[in-house]
C-alpha positions as MATLAB code, in Angstrom:
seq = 'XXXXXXXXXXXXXXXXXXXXXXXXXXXXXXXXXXXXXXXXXXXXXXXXXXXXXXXXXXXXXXXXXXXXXXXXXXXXXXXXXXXX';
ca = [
     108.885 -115.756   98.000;
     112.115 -117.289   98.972;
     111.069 -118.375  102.164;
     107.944 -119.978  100.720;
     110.764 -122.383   98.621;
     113.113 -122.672  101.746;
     109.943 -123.791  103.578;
     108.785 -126.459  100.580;
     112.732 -127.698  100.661;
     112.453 -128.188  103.930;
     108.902 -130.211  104.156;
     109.825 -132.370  100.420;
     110.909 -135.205  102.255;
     106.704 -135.350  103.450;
     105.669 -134.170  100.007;
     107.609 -137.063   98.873;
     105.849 -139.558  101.384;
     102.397 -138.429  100.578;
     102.648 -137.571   96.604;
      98.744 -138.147   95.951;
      97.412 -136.256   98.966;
      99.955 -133.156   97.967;
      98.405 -133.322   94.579;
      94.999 -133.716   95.101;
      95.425 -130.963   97.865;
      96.944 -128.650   95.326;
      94.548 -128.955   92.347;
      91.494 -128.692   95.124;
      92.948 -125.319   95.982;
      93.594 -124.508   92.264;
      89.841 -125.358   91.722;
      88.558 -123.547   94.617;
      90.496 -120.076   93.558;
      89.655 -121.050   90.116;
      85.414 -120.971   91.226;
      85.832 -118.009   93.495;
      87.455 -115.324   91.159;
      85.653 -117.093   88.139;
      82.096 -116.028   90.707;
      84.007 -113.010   91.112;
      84.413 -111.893   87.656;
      80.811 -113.298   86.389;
      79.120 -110.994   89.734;
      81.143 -107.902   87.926;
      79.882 -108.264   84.168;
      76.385 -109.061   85.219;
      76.283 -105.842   87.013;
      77.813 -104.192   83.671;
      75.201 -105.732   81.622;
      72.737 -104.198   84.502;
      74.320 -100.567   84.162;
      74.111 -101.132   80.151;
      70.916 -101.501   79.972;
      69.730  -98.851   82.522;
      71.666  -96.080   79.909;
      69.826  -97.879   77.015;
      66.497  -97.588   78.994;
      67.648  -93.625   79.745;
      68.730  -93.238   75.959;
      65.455  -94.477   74.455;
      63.794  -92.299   76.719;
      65.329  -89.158   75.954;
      65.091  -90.054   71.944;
      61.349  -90.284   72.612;
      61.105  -87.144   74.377;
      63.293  -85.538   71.581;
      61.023  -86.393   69.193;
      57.807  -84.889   71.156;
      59.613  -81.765   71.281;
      60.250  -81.518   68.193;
      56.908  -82.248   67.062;
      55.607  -80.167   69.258;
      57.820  -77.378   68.086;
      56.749  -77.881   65.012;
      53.462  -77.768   65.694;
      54.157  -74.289   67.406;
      55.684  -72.979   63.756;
      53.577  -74.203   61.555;
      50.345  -72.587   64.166;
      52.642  -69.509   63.934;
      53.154  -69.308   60.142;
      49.225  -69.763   59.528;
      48.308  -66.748   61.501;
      50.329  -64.826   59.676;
];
């Protein structure tokens, strides 16, 4: 880090020349890293939403077949309980 400020002392007197091309130059890069981690970031939580709803999908799934167990198993009982 210090030699990142002993290299700006040293070019300032160019900086100072060229003020608008410096700061356009800076806020381009600003922008750029700005888009790319923003991409970054919005590429992450769309595969969240992905994984989300692939373990909703499995949940519903196993409630369903939850439920036709149960009916069957109570089915089973209630075939038992007549017969006897």
């Amino acid at each position: 880090m210090y030699e990142f400020i002993e290299k700006l002392e040293q070019e300032w007197a160019v900086i100072e020349q060229a003020p608008f091309i410096f700061t356009a130059t800076f806020i381009l890069a600003l922008g750029l890293a700005y888009g790319f981690f923003r991409h970054l970031h919005s590429a992450k939580l769309s595969n969240k939403d992905s994984q989300l709803k692939l373990a909703n999908d499995r949940l519903e799934d196993f409630k369903k077949n939850l439920k036709w167990i149960r009916r069957k198993k109570r089915s089973k009982n209630f075939m038992n309980s007549k017969k006897e």
